[in-house]
C-alpha angles and dihedrals in degrees: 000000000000093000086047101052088047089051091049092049095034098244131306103019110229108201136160103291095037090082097061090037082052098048087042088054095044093040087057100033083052106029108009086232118154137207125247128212113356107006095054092075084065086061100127113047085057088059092046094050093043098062088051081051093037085052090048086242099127129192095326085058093054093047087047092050092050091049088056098049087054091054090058096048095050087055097049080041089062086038096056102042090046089058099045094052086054101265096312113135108196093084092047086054096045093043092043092043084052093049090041101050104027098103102220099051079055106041103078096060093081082041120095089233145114098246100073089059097037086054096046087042087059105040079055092055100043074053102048084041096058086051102050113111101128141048087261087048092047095043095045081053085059100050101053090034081057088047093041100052084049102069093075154359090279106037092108087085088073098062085030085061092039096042087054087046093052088045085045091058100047096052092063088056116118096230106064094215110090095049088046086055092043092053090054090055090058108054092039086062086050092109093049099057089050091045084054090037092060092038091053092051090046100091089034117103084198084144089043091047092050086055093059094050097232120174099170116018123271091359111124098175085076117048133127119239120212120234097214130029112282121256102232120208109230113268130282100271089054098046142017122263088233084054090041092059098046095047091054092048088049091041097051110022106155096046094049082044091059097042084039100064099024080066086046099044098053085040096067090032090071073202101148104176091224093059118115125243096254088048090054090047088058108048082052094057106040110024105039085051088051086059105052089046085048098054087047086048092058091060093047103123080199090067121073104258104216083057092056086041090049087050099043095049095049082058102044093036092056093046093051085054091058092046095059095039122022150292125256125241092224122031099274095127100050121039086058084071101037093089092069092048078054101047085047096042096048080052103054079041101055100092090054090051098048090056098061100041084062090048089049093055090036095053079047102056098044118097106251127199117233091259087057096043097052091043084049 
């Protein structure tokens, strides 16, 4: 898959945001010299391109790395699902095959952009999750989750969904304490989490983007027209951009609802209007049925439940934050999160797949007569 899709795209794919990935990286391999304000959110990916300019490997060094990132990542992907279905592993070969063949989870990593590394970066924490038992396992999960959330502008999803599935497991302890610990944490760092969130919506026109309508950036054939002057909130100086954003959603509720859930809606559709129809076919055969296995598989007992936790919230999480910015033209957004509807989908599937697996051996093993044989 991977030679394939560098052969397609004749090697490394240079597209609008790689030229500023690519100054960040050679400013800091050449100078050490870091960004302020927005770009440092993209922090990580520039560190990761510079040591591939500092080596004199280019951009095929930084595809290559990527790829085998994403190799890893394949192999701790199999690793995770099989523990996780007790050792069987019918449902680790039909999630990885799915992760590994399904073109777009694949494509970006021959693409300069964030969302190779940011998908590779959360496959390894779900694995690193579903091995942590001990002090090393949960602080290996810390380490890839930091480096993780700093690739790009989202990434926080990534701690936020392992920080519920840690509180998740030790709720389940027998000994109350360390939740009840956790919990104070929590709300202690409380005023923290509002001071980033207002620096991270600081660089971000959200109110100015909702004026505009936008469902999809910089796409102005789809946008959503209000039917009564907008309600503004007062300018930045005067309120918060947290504040800002909740008095335009009270303000204007029915607006921001229909823009809301229109983002929501073509997130989810995977529905691009210059995909072919095979492409389309496809999407409707494989991945809606994903969805559907993967909400049953969030549900599975037999599953560990701060795992399913972990996976669903790196897929909601990510929706809610379409819905309150916008949708990408390409599918940027989503297949970085594909890998967990697979993970949850192979799971619920696991006792179907077992069966037939048994049926299979069983129909093997039986004598057959020459008619049967040759029906069979």
């Amino acid at each position: 898959m991977q030679l394939w899709l560098l052969r397609m795209h004749h090697g490394p794919c240079y597209v609008n945001d790689s030229g500023r990935y690519l100054a960040y990286g050679r400013r800091i391999a050449e100078e050490w010299f870091f960004e302020h304000d927005h770009q440092l959110r993209y922090l990580g990916y520039p560190l990761f391109i510079s040591f591939w300019l500092k080596v004199k490997a280019g951009r095929w060094g930084i595809v290559l790395g990527q790829m085998a990132v994403s190799a890893l990542a394949a192999g701790g992907f199999y690793d995770a699902v099989r523990r996780l279905a007790r050792g069987s592993t019918l449902p680790a070969l039909a999630a990885t095959a799915a992760l590994v063949l399904w073109r777009d989870t694949q494509q970006f990593n021959v693409y300069i952009l964030t969302e190779s590394l940011f998908t590779s970066g959360t496959i390894l924490s779900f694995w690193a999750l579903v091995r942590a038992r001990t002090w090393q396992g949960w602080l290996l999960l810390g380490v890839i989750v930091s480096l993780t959330a700093m690739v790009r502008p989202n990434g926080f999803i990534v701690p936020v969904a392992a920080g519920l599935a840690g509180l998740t497991a030790l709720y389940h302890l027998p000994n109350p304490r360390p939740f009840r610990l956790a919990m104070v944490l929590v709300v202690c760092s409380l005023p923290l989490m509002w001071f980033v969130l207002n620096k991270l919506l600081l660089t971000f026109t959200l109110i100015e983007t909702y004026q505009r309508g936008e469902v999809i950036y910089g796409y102005s054939a789809w946008v959503v027209q209000p039917t009564a002057p907008l309600n503004l909130p007062p300018p930045l100086p005067l309120m918060s951009p947290v504040m800002r954003l909740g008095y335009f959603i009270v303000h204007n509720p029915v607006f921001f609802t229909k823009l809301a859930f229109l983002k929501l809606g073509l997130f989810f559709s995977y529905a691009k209007t210059y995909y072919s129809v095979g492409h389309f076919a496809a999407i409707v055969a494989f991945i809606y049925p994903c969805y559907y296995l993967a909400w049953r598989g969030t549900r599975r007992a037999a599953v560990w439940l701060p795992a399913r936790v972990f996976l669903a919230t790196v897929v909601l999480f990510q929706g809610f934050i379409v819905m309150m910015t916008v949708e990408d033209w390409d599918v940027r957004f989503l297949t970085p999160v594909l890998p967990c509807v697979f993970a949850l989908a192979a799971l619920d599937a696991q006792p179907w797949l077992e069966k037939v697996q048994q049926r299979a051996t069983k129909d093997a093993q039986e004598p057959r007569s020459g008619h049967q044989a040759l029906r069979a």
